[in-house]
C-alpha positions in Angstrom: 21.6 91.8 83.3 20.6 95.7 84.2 23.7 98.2 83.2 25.5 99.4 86.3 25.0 102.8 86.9 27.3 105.6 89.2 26.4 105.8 92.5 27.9 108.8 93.9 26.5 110.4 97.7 29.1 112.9 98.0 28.5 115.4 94.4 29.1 118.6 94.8 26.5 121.1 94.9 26.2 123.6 91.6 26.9 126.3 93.6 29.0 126.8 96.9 28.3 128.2 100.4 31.1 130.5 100.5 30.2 131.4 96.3 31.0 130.0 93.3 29.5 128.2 90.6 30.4 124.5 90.6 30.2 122.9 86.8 31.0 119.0 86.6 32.1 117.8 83.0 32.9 114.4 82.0 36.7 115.1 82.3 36.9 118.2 84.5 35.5 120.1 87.9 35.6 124.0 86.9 34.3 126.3 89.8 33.8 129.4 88.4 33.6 133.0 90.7 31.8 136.3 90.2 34.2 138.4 91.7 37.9 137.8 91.7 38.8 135.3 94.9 42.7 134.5 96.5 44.6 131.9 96.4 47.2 129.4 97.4 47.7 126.6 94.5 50.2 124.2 93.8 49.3 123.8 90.1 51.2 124.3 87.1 49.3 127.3 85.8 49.2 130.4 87.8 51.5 128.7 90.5 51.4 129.2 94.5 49.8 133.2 95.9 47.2 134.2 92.7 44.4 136.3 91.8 41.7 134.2 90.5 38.4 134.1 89.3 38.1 130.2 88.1 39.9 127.0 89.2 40.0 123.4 87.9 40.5 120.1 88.4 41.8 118.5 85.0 41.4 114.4 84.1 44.0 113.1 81.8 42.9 110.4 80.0 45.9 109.5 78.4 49.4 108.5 79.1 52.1 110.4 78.1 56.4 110.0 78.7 57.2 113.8 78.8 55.5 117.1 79.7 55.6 117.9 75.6 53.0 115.1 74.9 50.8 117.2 76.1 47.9 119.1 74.6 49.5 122.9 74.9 53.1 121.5 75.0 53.5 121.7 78.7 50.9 121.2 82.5 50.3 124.9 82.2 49.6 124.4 78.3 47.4 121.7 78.8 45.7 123.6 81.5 45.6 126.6 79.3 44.2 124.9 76.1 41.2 123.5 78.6 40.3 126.8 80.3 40.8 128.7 76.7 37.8 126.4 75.3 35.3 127.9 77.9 37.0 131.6 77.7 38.1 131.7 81.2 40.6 134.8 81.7 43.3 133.0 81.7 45.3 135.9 83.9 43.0 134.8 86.7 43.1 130.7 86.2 44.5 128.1 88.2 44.4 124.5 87.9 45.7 121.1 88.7 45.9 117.4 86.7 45.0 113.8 87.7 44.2 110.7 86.3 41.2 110.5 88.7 38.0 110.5 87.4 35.1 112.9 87.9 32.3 110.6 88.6 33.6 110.0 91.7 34.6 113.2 93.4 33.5 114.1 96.6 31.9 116.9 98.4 32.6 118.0 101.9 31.4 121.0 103.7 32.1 121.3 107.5 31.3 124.5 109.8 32.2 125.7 112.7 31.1 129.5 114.4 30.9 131.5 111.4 33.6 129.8 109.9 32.6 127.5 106.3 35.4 125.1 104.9 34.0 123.5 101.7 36.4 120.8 99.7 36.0 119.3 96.5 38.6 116.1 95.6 39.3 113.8 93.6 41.4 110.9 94.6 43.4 107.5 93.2 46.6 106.5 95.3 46.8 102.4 94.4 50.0 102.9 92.2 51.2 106.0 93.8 50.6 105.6 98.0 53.9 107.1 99.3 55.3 108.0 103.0 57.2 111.5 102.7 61.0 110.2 102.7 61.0 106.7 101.5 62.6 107.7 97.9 62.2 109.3 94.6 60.3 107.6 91.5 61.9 109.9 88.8 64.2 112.7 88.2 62.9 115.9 87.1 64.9 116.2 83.7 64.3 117.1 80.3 60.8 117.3 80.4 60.2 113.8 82.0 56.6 113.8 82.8 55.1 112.0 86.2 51.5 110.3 85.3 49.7 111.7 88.0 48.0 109.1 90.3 46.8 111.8 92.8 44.9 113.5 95.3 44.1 116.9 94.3 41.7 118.9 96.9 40.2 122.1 96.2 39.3 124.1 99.3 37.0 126.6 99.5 36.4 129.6 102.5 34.5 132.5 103.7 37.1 133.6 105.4 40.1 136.0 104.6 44.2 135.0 105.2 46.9 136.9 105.2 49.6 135.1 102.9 51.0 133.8 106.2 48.6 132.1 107.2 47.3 131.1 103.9 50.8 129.2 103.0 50.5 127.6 106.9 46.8 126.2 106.4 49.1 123.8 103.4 50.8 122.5 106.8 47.1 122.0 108.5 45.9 120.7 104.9 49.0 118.2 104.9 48.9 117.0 108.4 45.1 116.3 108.1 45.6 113.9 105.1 48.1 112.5 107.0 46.3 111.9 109.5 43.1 110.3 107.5 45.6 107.9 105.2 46.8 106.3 109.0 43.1 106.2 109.9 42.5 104.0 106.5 45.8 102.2 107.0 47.3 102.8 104.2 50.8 101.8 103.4 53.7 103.1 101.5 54.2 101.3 98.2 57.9 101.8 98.6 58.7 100.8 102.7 55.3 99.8 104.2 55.3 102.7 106.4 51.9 104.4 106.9 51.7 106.6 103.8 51.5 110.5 104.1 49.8 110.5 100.6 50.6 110.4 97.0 53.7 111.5 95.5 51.7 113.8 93.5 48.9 115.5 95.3 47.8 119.1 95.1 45.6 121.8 96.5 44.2 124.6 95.4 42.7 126.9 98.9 40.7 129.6 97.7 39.8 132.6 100.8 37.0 135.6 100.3 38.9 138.6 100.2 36.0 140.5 101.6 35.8 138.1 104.6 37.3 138.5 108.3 40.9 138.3 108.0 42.7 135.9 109.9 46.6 135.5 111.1 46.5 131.8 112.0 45.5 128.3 110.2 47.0 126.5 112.5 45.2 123.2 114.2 44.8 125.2 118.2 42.5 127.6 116.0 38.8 127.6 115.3 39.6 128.0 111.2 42.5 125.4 111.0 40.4 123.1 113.2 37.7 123.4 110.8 39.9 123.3 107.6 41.4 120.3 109.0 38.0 118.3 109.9 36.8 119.4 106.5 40.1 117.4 104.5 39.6 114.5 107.2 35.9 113.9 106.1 37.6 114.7 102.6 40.0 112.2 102.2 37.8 109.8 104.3 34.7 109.8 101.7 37.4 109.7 98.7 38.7 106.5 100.0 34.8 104.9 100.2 34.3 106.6 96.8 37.5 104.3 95.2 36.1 101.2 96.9 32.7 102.7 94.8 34.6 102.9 91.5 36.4 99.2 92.1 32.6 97.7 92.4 31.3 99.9 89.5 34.1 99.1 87.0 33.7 95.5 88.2 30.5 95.1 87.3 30.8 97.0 83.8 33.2 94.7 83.1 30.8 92.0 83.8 28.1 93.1 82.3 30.2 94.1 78.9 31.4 90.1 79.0 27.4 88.9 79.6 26.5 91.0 76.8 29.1 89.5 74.4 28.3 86.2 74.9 25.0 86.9 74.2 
């Protein structure tokens, strides 16, 4: 029986159309700027409107009960500790966690005029597929720590927002996942409602300071039109790309068991 190998049509490129070096690592997506970028990021380290100059998307392997379990004592520690091995300023880092794995990321770029959205994600939502409203899982309390089954999208442009805009293209970001979970028809663990997303997604959306600024993100515009096509083919390859890693870890686990018996 042949080992099963990856098969992955959607990697990311090693560098991006709108800048930015891309470096894929076993456990981590690091894309890494020349000059220092904007942006909008819901991650524990360097938190919502940032200067930044490199950006990641962090695996964790391992389950832990509270935030202090964690390599750096904290998200942002853990975050820190990881960006601190490659000496990334860590004044000008952001970053985001998820138990999804690497291999199968996808890659989306989608233009439109002179307008380029690029998005790299990751994605897992089997234990964690949630419609906005149904209920809480946990209570934020004494360091209680969430094991992040996620969808974390990092989105890339050539374009410049003011802050405005920038913190309404999360809206246009949100409503087009939304929009591709009801597409894929999939339901709410909790009430069977057409889920929204995860209960712990993120995004980090990085803009070109030097490019053309624009006041509106919204889905009537070209540049939320684009943004939002560009998560919609996101989300849509993610969800092929979990159906990928189902058949690949089947067949590992198949081939492990033929090559015990042996």
């Amino acid at each position: 029986m042949t080992k099963p190998t990856i098969n992955n049509p959607y990697i990311a490129p090693s560098e991006l159309a709108v800048g930015g070096q891309v470096h894929i690592h076993n456990t981590a997506i690091v894309v890494a700027f020349d000059d220092v970028r904007y942006s909008l990021s819901t991650g524990p380290l360097n938190g919502g409107l940032h200067h930044i100059m490199a950006i990641r998307n962090q695996n964790l392997p391992f389950f832990v009960e509270t935030e202090q379990e964690l390599p750096g004592g904290s998200s942002a520690g853990y975050l820190k500790a990881e960006f601190e091995q490659e000496d990334y300023p860590l004044n000008f880092c952001t970053g985001l966690i998820t138990s999804a794995t690497m291999e199968f990321h996808v890659y989306t770029k989608v233009t439109a005029g002179d307008v380029i959205v690029e998005t790299i994600a990751t994605a897992g939502f089997e234990a964690t597929a949630h419609c906005a409203g149904d209920g809480y899982y946990y209570e934020e309390k004494d360091g209680k720590f969430r094991q992040p089954g996620t969808i974390n999208l990092l989105i890339f442009t050539n374009k410049a927002l003011t802050d405005g805009a920038l913190t309404k293209a999360l809206i246009t970001v949100t409503e087009a996942k939304s929009a591709a979970f009801r597409e894929a028809e999939i339901k709410s663990l909790i009430s069977g409602a057409y889920a929204t997303g995860t209960a712990t997604d993120g995004v980090v959306l990085t803009i070109d300071t030097n490019g053309e600024v624009l006041t509106d993100s919204g889905t009537y515009s070209l540049f939320g039109d684009t943004l939002a096509k560009c998560v919609r083919l996101a989300m849509k390859r993610a969800f092929e790309n979990i159906e990928r890693k189902a058949e690949y870890d089947k067949a590992v686990k198949a081939y492990e068991e033929t090559n015990a018996e042996a």
